[in-house]
Phi, psi and omega in degrees: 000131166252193192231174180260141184263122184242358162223140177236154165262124175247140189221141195224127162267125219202155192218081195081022205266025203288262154019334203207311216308315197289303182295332185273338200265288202318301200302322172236029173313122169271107185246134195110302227280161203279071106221185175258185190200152172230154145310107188225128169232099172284143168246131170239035170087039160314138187235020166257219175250039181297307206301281182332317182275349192266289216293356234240269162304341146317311193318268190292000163217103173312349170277357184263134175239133176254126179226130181271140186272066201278010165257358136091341196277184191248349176281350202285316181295342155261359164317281195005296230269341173291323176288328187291305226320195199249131197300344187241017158276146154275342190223122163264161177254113183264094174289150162237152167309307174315346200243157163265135188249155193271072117073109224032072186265348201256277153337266203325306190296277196309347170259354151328293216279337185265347201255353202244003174045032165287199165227351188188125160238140184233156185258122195279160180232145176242137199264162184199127201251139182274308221249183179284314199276343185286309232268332188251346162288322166274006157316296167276338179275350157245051175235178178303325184245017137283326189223032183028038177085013175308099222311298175317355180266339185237104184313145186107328192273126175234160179149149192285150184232182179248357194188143159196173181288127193307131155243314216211141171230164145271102214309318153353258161313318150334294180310294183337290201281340170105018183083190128326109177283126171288004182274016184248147177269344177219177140069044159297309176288310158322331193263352162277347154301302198288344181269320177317304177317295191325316187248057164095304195286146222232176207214126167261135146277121173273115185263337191281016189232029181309109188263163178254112182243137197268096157334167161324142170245013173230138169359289195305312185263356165303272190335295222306290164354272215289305167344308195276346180314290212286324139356288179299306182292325185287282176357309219269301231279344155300325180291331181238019173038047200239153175283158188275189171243145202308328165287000177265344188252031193260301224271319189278324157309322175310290187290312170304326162309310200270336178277334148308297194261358138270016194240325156303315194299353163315327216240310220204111177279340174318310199307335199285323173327322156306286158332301171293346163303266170355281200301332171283349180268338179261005172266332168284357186273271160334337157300302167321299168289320143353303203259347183278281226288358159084028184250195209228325184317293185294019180264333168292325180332323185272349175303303181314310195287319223256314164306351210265346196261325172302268195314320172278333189269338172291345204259334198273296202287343180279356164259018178264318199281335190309299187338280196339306210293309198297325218254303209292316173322329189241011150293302177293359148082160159323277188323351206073344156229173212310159189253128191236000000 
């Protein structure tokens, strides 16, 4: 049953975040709005000025808080922040550093959650770039073939869903299902979803709540990114025995494709053709957008797409053979063989 909420908790977990952390507390701070609210800012042993802008701004608003995060992940920093809150919240709100919030962004989540009879609401989010290269990773994380028609992706869209980008829970129930599990390095908030759905409860998509989130800006931490993605998601559909969905095996159809026919291509060099196919397609996919947005930045979007389709299907199949490996150990018994 809920209640009406006259406090919330917003908990934002954060890491080297000197660059965004003041402009992302500003955007969501509900400063007007009919309840009260505290700030929990996890840390997770920032070696920048993260610490130094929070106490800074702690000074002057006592609802801002600094909490150190010593297991450093962000599924670790809202348990944290769920056991800590302040005793007469009912609700956390989960921010990110990275992001910009819409001006009652906060209101708008609460009145979904009292109005939608959920456990959790989530928002889509559109990505946006500073740099040339930032600028074209969100590019590619908001076309079709980054993020494969995903709901939460497309502003506007409201409705119950099985997965959206975490905004706002009932803390209550958040405890109840046990959290985040930390043992995930990603796709934590998918696989909290999937227990939610399991125990009844049900997940509003706010399409009035689209927050603006800034992305990676270089290959290199893309990729990192998308590895852990693709981790995270085989890890939950092993953990929930649930298969993936065709647009989550699309980037591993990719990568198999291009590792078949360069492996053909030994034998036939025609075979390389496959792979250059691919690859022209997601660099004219970038063109394409390049010349509909009149810029010059979103010629990269396809360079982008192919790590994120690259990185995710090498990260989902090494914990799928990681799975395999575990299950043939512990079929062969110690000695190594088989056990009948």
């Amino acid at each position: 049953m809920q209640r009406a909420a006259d406090f919330i908790s917003i908990v934002m977990p954060a890491l080297n975040e000197e660059r965004h952390i003041e402009a992302a507390i500003a955007s969501i701070r509900p400063d007007g709005a009919p309840f009260d609210y505290e700030i929990l800012v996890l840390d997770g042993g920032s070696t920048d000025d993260t610490a130094s802008i929070v106490n800074r701004l702690a000074a002057n608003d006592p609802r801002i808080r600094l909490v150190q995060n010593a297991k450093r992940t962000q599924a670790a920093a809202v348990n944290l922040s769920a056991r800590i809150a302040d005793p007469r919240s009912h609700v956390l709100l989960r921010a990110d550093c990275h992001a910009h919030y819409p001006p009652g962004f906060a209101q708008i989540c609460l009145d979904a959650f009292r109005t939608r009879g959920c456990a959790s609401v989530v928002v889509p989010m559109l990505t946006l770039g500073k740099s040339c290269m930032q600028t074209a990773i969100a590019v590619a994380q908001n076309s079709r073939l980054g993020n494969g028609g995903s709901s939460h992706r497309i502003a506007g869209t409201s409705g119950y869903v099985d997965h959206g980008h975490h905004a706002l829970f009932d803390r209550d129930i958040y405890l109840a299902v046990g959290g985040y599990d930390e043992d995930m390095p990603a796709n934590e908030d998918a696989e909290l979803d999937r227990r939610l759905t399991e125990s009844g409860h049900r997940i509003w998509l706010c399409g009035d709540a689209t927050i603006e989130y800034f992305p990676r800006a270089d290959l290199a931490s893309l990729a990192r990114q998308y590895f852990a993605y693709g981790w995270g998601r085989a890890s939950t559909s092993l953990r929930h025995r649930m298969p993936p969905k065709l647009r989550q095996m699309m980037p591993v159809a990719a990568f198999a494709g291009c590792v078949l026919s360069l492996m053909l291509a030994f034998i036939d060099g025609r075979f390389a053709l496959l792979a250059a196919a691919y690859v022209l397609l997601c660099i004219g996919w970038g063109g394409a957008l390049a010349v509909r947005a009149r810029q010059a930045c979103p010629l990269l979007a396809g360079p982008a797409a192919i790590t994120m389709h690259m990185s995710w299907a090498i990260g989902f199949l090494s914990r799928l053979l990681r799975g395999a490996g575990k299950q043939v150990q512990r079929a062969s018994g110690p000695s190594g063989i088989c056990n009948t």
